[in-house]
C-alpha positions as CSV (number, residue, x, y, z in Angstrom):
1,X,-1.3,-26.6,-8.0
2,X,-0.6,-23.0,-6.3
3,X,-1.4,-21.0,-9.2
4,X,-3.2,-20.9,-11.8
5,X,-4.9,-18.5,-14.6
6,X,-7.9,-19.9,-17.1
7,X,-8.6,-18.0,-20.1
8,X,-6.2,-15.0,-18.7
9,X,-6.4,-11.9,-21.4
10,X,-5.2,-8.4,-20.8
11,X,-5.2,-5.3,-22.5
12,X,-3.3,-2.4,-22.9
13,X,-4.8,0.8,-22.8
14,X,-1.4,3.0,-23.8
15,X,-0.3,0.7,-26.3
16,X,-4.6,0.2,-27.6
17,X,-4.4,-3.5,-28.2
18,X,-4.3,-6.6,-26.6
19,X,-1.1,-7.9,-24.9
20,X,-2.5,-11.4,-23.7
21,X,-5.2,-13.8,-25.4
22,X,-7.0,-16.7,-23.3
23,X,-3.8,-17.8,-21.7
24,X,-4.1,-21.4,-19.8
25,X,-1.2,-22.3,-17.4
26,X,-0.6,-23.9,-13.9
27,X,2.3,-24.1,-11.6
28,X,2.6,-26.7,-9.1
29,X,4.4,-26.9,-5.3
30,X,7.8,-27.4,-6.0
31,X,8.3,-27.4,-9.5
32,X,10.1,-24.7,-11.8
33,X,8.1,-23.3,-14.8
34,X,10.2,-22.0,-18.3
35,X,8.4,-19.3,-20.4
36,X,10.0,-19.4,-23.4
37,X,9.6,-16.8,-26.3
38,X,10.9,-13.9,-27.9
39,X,11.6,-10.2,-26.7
40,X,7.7,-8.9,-27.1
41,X,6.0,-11.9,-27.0
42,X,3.9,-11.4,-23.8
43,X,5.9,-12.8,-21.3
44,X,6.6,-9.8,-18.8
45,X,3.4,-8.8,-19.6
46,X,1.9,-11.9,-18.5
47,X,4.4,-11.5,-15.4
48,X,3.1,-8.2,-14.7
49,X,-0.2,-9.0,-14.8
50,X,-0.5,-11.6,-12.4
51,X,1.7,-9.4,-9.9
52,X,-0.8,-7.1,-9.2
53,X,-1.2,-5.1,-12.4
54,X,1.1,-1.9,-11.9
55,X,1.1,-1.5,-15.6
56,X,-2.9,-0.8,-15.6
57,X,-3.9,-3.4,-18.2
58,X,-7.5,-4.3,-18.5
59,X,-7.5,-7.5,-17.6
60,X,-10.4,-10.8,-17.6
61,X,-10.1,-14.5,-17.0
62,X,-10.0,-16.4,-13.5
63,X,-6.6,-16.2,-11.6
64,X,-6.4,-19.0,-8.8
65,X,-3.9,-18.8,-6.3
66,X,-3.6,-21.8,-3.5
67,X,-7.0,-23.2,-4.6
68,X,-8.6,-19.0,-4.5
69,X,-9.9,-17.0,-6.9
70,X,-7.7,-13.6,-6.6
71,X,-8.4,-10.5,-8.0
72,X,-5.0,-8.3,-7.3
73,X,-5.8,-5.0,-7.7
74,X,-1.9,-3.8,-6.7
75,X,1.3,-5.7,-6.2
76,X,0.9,-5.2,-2.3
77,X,-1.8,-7.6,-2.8
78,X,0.0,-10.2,-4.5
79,X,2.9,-9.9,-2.0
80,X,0.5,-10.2,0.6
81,X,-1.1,-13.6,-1.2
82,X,2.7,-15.1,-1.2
83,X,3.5,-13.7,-4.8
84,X,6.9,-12.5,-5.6
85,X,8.0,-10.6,-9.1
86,X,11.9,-10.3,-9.7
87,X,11.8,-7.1,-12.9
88,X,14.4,-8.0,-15.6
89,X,15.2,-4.4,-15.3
90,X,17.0,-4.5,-11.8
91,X,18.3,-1.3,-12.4
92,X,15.3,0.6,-13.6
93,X,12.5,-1.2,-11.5
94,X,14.4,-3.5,-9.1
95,X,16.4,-1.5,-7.2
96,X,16.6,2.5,-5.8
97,X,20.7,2.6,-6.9
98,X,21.3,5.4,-4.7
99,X,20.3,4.1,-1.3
100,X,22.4,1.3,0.5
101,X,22.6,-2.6,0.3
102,X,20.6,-2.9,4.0
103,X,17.3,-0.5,2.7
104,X,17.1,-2.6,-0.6
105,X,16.9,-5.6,0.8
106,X,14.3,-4.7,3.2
107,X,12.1,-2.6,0.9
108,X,9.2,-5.3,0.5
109,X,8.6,-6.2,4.0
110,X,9.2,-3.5,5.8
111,X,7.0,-4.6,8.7
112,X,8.7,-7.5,9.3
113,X,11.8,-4.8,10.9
114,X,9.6,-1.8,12.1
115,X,8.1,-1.4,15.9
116,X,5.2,1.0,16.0
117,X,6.0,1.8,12.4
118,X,9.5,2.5,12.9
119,X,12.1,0.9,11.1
120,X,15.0,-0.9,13.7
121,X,17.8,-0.1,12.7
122,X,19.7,-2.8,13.7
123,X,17.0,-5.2,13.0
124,X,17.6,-4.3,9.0
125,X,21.2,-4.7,9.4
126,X,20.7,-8.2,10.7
127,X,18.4,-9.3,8.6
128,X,21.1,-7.7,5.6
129,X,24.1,-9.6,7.0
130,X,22.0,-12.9,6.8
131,X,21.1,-12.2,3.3
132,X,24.5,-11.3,2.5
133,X,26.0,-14.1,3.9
134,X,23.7,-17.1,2.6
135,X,23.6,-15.4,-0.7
136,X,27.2,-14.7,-0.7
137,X,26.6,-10.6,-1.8
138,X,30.0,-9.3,-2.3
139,X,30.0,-6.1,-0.9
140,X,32.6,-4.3,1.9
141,X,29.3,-3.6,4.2
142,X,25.5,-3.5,3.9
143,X,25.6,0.2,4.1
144,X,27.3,-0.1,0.3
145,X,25.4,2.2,-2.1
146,X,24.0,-0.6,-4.7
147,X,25.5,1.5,-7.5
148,X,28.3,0.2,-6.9
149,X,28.0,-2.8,-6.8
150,X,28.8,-5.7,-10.1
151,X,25.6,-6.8,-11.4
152,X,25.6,-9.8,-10.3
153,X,25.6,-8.8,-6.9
154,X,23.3,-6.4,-7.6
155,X,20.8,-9.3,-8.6
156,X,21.8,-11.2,-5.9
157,X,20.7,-7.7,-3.8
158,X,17.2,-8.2,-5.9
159,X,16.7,-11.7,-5.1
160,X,17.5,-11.0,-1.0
161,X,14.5,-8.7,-1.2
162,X,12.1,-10.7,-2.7
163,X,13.3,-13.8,-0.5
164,X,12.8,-11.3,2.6
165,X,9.1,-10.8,1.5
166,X,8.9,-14.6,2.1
167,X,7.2,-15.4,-1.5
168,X,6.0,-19.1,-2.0
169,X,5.4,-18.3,-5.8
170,X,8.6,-16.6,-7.3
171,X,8.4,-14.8,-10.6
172,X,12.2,-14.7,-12.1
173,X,12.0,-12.3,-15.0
174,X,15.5,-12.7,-16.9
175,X,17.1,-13.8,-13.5
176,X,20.7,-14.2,-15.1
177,X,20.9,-11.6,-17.9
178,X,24.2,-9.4,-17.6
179,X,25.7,-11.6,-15.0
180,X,29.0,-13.5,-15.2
181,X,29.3,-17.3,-15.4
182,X,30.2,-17.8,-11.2
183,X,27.2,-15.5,-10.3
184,X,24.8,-17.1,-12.9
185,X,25.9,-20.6,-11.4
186,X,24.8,-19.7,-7.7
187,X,21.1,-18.0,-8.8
188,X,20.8,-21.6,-10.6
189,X,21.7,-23.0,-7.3
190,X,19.5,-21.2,-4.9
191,X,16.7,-21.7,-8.0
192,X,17.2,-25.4,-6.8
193,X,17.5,-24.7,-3.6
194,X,14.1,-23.1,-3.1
195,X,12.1,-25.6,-5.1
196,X,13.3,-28.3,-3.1
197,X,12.2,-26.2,0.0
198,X,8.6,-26.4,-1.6
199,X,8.4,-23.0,-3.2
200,X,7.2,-22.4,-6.9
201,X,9.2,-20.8,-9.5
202,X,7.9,-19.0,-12.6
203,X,11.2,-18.6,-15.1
204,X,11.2,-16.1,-18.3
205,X,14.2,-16.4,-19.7
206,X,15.3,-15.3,-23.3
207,X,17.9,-18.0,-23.1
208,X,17.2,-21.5,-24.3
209,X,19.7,-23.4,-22.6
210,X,18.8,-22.0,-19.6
211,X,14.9,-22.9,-20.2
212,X,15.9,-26.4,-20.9
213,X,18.7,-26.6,-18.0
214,X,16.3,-25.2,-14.9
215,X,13.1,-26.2,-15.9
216,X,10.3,-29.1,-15.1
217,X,8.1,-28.0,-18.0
218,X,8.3,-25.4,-20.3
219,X,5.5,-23.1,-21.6
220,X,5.6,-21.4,-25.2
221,X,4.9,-17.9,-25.5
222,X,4.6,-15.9,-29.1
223,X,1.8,-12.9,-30.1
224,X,0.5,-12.9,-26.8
225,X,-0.9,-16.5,-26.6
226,X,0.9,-20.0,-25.3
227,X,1.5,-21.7,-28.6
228,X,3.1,-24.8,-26.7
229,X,3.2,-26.7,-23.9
230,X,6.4,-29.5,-23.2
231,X,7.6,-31.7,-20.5
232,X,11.3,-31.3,-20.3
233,X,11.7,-34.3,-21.0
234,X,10.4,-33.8,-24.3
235,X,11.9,-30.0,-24.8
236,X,14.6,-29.3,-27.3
237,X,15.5,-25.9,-28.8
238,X,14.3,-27.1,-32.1
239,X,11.0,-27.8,-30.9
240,X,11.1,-24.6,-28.9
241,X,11.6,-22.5,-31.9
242,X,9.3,-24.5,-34.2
């Protein structure tokens, strides 16, 4: 198990009222994890939460991550601790649309490309090409604007900056919403990719075929709480919904 959260409540202050009650959940080495539920039902928020907190809920409950107890108190942290969040708003929260291909990729692990605290120039346009070949980023050049790019490509842009930050827990919030069928088809098969390289994926999705076509297990989210637990094995729609 690499993470973990036992009795995992949050609040939220703006809103006055609890987002998250006692939520019990584990993800393994390896394995792909569906959240299932409704628009509202506490999924981003649980998402959010776990990924250093940038929304300021008041949160309790034990969060264990690689057999520690981890208190996050920003996302930095949770990058740092091998935690990766992918928004389902790429244009709002995901991306900066007016800068380049090269500078979004990068954004997370800046460090990684910088000397002294400068950035190398064509350090990030290495590491952009690489990105932009293995996730096959249709773009003329990494010095693109990302405004114009499709949106899948623009995802694919998203994905390349979370991969960068190295994660070995990957959050996918809505990873194929407003894509077209051929771009939805390679996120699956990177998804698949990664897991069998060892890393951990968390799935929200909004979209039950897609729960029940990625998925090891599949966790039940409605009002806040987990109301369900399945194997896949055992998953249906119908059971899903019921």
């Amino acid at each position: 198990v690499v993470l973990e959260t036992k009795d995992w409540s949050a609040y939220d202050p703006a809103l006055g009222r609890q987002v998250l009650r006692n939520i019990n959940f584990n993800v393994r080495r390896g394995e792909i994890i569906g959240f299932a539920g409704l628009m509202g039902s506490g999924r981003t928020e649980l998402a959010l939460s776990l990924f250093g907190n940038p929304t300021h809920y008041q949160t309790k409950g034990e969060l264990v991550v690689k057999g520690k107890k981890r208190s996050f108190q920003k996302p930095k942290d949770a990058i740092k601790a091998g935690v990766a969040y992918v928004t389902e708003d790429r244009k709002g929260n995901g991306l900066i649309l007016i800068q380049d291909v090269k500078r979004n990729i990068t954004l997370a692990n800046l460090q990684a490309i910088a000397s002294n605290n400068i950035i190398d120039n064509n350090a990030e346009v290495k590491v952009s090409n690489e990105y932009r070949t293995s996730l096959n980023i249709k773009t003329p050049s990494v010095e693109q604007t990302v405004s114009n790019l499709s949106g899948g490509n623009q995802q694919k842009v998203c994905l390349s900056k979370w991969l960068f930050a190295k994660p070995e827990i990957l959050i996918l919030d809505e990873p194929t919403r407003g894509i077209d069928v051929g771009a939805k088809f390679e996120i699956y098969t990177l998804m698949n990719q990664l897991v069998e390289q060892g890393m951990s994926i968390i799935m929200i999705s909004s979209e039950l075929p897609e729960v029940l076509g990625m998925s090891d297990r599949v966790y039940i989210v409605s009002s806040g709480r987990i109301t369900g637990e399945l194997p896949i094995e055992e998953a249906t729609q119908e059971k899903i919904m019921h």
